[in-house]
N, C-alpha and C positions, 0 to 999 in steps of 0.2 A: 390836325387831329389832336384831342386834349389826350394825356399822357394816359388818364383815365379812362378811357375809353374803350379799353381794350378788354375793360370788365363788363359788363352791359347786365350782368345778373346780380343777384341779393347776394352776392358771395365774392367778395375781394380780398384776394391772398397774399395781396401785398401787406409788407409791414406797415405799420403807421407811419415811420419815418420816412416811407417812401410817396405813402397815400398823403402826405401833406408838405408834400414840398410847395415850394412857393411856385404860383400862378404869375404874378404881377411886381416888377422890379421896387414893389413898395411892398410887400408881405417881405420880404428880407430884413429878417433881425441882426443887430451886432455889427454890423458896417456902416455905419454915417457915415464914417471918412472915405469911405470913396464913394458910396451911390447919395450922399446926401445932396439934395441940390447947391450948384455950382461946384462939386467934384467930378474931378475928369472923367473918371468912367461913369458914374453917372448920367451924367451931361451928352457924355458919345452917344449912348445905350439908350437915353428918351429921345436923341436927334437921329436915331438908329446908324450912326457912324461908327462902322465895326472895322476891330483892327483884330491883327496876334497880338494872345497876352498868355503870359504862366500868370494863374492862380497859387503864391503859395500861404501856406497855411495848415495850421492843427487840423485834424479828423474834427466833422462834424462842423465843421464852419462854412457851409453852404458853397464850395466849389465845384461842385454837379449842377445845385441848383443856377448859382450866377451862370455857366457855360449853357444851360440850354434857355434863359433867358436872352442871354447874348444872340442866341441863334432866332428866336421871336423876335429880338427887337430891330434883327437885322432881315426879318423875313426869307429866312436862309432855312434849308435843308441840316438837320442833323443828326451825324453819326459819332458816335461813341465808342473808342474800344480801352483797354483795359492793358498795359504795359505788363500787369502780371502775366497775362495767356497770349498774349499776339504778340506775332513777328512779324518778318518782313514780308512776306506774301499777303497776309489780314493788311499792311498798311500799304500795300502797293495796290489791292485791291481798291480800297477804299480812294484812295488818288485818283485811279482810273476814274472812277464813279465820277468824285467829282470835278475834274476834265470833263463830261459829258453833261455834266449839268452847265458847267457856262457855256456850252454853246446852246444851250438851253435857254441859255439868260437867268440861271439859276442859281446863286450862292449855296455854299456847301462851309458850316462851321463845323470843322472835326476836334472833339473831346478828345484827349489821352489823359486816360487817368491814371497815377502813378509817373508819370512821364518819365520821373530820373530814375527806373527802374530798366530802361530801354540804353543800350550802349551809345558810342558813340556812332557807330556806324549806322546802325539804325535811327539816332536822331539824324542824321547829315541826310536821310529818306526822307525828309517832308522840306529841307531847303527850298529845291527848285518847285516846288509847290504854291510854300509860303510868297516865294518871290513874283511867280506868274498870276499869284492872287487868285489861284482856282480855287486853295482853301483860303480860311479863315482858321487858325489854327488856335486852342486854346488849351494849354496844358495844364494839369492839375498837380501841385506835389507836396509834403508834408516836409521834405529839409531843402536844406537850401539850395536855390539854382546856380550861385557863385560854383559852389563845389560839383554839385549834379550832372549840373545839364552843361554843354561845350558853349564853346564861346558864339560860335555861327549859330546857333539856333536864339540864342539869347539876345543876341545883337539884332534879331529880327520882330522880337517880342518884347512888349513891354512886361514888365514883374510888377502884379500888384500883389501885396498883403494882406491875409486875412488874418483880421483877429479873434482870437480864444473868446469866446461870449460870455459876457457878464450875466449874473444869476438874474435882475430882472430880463435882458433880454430873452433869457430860457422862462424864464414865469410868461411871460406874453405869448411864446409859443405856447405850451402848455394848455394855457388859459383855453388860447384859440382851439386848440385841437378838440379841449371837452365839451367846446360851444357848436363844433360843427359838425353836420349830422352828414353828410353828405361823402366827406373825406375820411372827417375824425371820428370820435366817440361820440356826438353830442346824438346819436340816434338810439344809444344805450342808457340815454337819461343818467347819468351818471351825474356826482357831485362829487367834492374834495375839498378837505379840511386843506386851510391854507397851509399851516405847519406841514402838512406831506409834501403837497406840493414843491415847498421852498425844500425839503428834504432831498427832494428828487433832482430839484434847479443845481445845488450846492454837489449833491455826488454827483452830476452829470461832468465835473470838472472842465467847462468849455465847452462839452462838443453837445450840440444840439441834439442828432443822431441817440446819444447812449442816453437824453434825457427821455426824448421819447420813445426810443425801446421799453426803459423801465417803467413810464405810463403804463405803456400798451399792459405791463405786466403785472405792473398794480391794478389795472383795470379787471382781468381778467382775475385774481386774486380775493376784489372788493368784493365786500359784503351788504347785503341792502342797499345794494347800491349806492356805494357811500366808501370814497376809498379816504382813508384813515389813516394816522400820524401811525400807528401798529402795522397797517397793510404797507404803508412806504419805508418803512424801517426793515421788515423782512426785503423787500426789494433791493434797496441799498447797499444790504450789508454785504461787507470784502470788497469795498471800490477801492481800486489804488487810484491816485495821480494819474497823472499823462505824464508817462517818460518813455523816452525811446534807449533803449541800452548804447546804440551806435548812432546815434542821429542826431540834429540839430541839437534839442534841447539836453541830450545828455552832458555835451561838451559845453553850452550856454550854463550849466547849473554847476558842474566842476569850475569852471572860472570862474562863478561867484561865490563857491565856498572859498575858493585860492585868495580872491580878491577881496571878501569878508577878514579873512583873517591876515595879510598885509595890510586890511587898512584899522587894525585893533580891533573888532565887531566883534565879541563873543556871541551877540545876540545875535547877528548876521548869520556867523560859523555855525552858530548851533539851528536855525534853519534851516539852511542850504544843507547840512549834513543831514536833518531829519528828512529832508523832501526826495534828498536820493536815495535814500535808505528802503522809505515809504516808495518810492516809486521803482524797487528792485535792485537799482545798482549792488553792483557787488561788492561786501564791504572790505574784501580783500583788496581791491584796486582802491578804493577809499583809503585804507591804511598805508599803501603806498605813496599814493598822495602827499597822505599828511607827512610824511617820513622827508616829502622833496622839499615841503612847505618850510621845513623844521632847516634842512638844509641853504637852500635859498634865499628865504625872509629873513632869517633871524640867525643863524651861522652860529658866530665866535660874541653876539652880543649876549646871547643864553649857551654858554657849551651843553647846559643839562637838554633842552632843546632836542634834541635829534636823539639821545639814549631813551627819555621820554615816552617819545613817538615808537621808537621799534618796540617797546616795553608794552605798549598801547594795543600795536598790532600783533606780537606776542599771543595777550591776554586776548584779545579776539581770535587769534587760533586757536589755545585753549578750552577757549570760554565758549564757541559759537554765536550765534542769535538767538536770544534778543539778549542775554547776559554781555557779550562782549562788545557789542554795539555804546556801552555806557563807558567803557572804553576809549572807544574812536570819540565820542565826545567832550571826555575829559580832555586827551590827549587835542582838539580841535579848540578847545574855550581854554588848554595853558599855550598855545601857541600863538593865540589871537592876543593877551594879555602880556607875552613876552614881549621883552623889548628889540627892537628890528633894525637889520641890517643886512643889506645884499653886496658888502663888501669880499667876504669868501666867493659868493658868484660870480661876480664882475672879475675879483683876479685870477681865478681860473678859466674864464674867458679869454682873457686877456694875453695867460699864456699859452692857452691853446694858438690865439692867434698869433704868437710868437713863433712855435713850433712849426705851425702850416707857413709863414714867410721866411726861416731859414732854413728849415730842410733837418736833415738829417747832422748835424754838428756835432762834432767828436767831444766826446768827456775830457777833460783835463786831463794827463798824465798823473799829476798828483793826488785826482780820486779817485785812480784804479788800484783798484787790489793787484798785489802780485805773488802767483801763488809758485809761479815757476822761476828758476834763474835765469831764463831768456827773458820772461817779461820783467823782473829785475833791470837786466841791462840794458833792457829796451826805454829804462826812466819811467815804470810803471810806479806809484807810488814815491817816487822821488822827490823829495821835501812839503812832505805833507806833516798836518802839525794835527796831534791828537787832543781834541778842544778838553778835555776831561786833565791835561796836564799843564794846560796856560792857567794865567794865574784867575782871571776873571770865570773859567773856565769855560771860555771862548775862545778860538786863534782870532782874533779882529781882524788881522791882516790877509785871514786864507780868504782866497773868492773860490766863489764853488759854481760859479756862470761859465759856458762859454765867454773866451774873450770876445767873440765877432758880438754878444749881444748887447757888451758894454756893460753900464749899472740897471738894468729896468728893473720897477717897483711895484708892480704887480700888485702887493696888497696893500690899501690904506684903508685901517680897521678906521670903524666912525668913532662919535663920541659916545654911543648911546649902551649902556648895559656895562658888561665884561667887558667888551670891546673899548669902554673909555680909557680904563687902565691898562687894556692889553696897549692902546696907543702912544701912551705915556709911554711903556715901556719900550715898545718897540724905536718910535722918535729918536729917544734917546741911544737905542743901542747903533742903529744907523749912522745916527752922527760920530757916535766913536771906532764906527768901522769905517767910515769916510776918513775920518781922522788919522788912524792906524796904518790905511795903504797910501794917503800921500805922504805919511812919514818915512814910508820901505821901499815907496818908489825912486831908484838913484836920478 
């Protein structure tokens, strides 16, 4: 039965985005690479060879639509449910069901959409399913499966990608929708100045879905029939970005501010900082950020570096948005521009991992304070040398390690910034403290 079908009157109350989903695995816009011929699913889905697969992918990139094409091209039964509202009784039902259709001789592809919104216990519900082959399982999800979904359900389904849709891809939908009378508008004679159009293609950012809701609402909007660069610009206007606060793309777009500005990119930094800005993030975790950035990347090669950044995020507590936000910019385009070094990181690493392989090591007797006469005679502070009264005003000779850890060297400042002359310096001070205790050693 066509999906339509269900309307039989002059009165369809569906959205448009739903009244024109795709019929035919060739009305899918935005995916060549995998339905284009000689791509695998492609390929399966005209030879109707139906397997499990996650759909993942941005909102609006046809993951409803591929799954119930999957189910026509496999001449299979399908049901649909929704991981926001169902649980285990809705998906034990649905199993039952189709159990009873293969002895039917009748395939069953079951949708979950949301899918990694469902636990783990609840995915481990459609295994011995998947396995017996009563369904055909196809889940839908917007972050990633690595982290989402468990290992046993993935190991049983292939992962394909959907991509974010390019603006002509959404103009060809579009186009379609105003041409056709039947699903879309073309029964309201309607027309459209290109400029709108591509107005609509561009805010729709990727998702099919949000481009043709905004039709539908410029449609209804237009005047003389005639929807207008004026009537698509009221519609447009306040579209953010696609960003998810906690989800794939959130953490995709922090690693490329981090990694814009370790790799020098002012122009990068200052992106990636406007795209999360524009797409909600918070700018107080922004400032934080940049604070680790200032830490990590560039250390002891810029000391200014890191007072900088808290000065930055300061001023955007102050300041608020959008005033303080030119802040975190500033502060993001001197960091990118600083010179770099992730030698403070690495030795504090380094001796973290010192600490976690010897344990708990007693301090030196020589660097304990003694405040009492017992710890006095206990040899607390017992020939320690106060560096402020040697002559270089250093003891070269005191070591301040544990003995079990030996000499370790922890920090080699690079050559690059503050840090080339802090190496000079240091080089040299090492060598005469090497020098110093094989002179004192009897």
């Amino acid at each position: 039965m066509d999906r339509g079908d269900l309307f039989t009157g002059p009165f369809d109350p569906r959205p448009l985005a739903e009244r024109m989903r795709p019929r035919r695995l060739e009305e899918i816009v935005g995916q060549e690479r995998l339905l284009a011929p000689g791509a695998a699913l492609g390929e399966a889905l005209r030879a109707g060879h139906l397997h499990s697969m996650i759909l993942w992918g941005p909102p609006g990139t046809g993951k409803t639509s591929l799954a119930q094409l999957v189910a026509e091209a496999g001449d299979a039964e399908f049901e649909a449910l929704s991981a926001v509202t169902a649980g285990l009784p809705e998906v034990r039902k649905l199993l039952r069901e189709a159990e009873q259709r293969v002895v039917l001789g009748r395939r069953t592809v079951l949708f979950v959409d949301e899918v990694h919104r469902f636990n783990k216990a609840q995915q481990d519900a459609f295994l011995p399913a998947i396995e017996r082959g009563s369904i055909v399982f196809v889940g839908a999800t917007t972050e990633n499966p690595s982290f989402e979904l468990n290992s046993a359900l993935l190991s049983r389904c292939r992962v394909y990608v959907l991509e974010a849709l390019k603006v002509p891809a959404i103009l060809t939908v579009l186009r379609r929708a105003l041409a056709t009378p039947e699903r879309g508008l073309g029964a309201r004679g309607l027309s459209a100045d290109e400029e709108a159009l591509m107005l609509i293609a561009e805010a729709a950012d990727g998702d099919l879905r949000r481009a043709l809701t905004m039709l539908e609402l410029a449609a209804d909007l237009a005047k003389e029939g005639r929807i207008a660069r004026e009537t698509a610009l009221a519609v447009v206007s306040d579209r953010r970005r696609r960003f998810d606060r906690k989800g794939e793309q959130f953490y995709d777009q922090i690693s490329a501010l981090h990694k814009s500005v370790r790799s020098s990119d002012p122009d990068a930094a200052l992106y990636w900082l406007a795209r999360m800005l524009d797409g909600g993030a918070d700018p107080d975790f922004l400032a934080r950020r940049l604070v680790r950035m200032a830490a990590e990347d560039i250390g002891l090669a810029d000391p200014r570096a890191l007072p900088f950044t808290v000065a930055a995020w300061q001023a955007w507590e102050r300041l608020g948005s959008p005033e303080g936000e030119l802040a975190l910019a500033e502060a993001a385009v001197y960091l990118a521009c600083a010179p770099k070094s992730n030698a403070l990181y690495r030795a504090f690493a380094e001796a973290r991992a010192a600490v976690e392989a010897h344990g708990s090591l007693e301090v030196p007797l020589h660097l304990r304070n003694a405040p009492t006469p017992l710890m006095r005679e206990l040899g607390y502070g017992a020939g320690y040398r106060y560096d402020h009264d040697e002559p270089e005003g250093i003891a070269l000779g005191q070591r301040c390690l544990p003995e079990e850890l030996g000499e370790p060297v922890f920090y080699q400042p690079s050559e690059r910034g503050a840090e080339g002359r802090l190496r000079e310096w240091l080089s040299a001070l090492r060598e005469r403290r090497r020098r110093a205790r094989a002179d004192e050693e009897p």
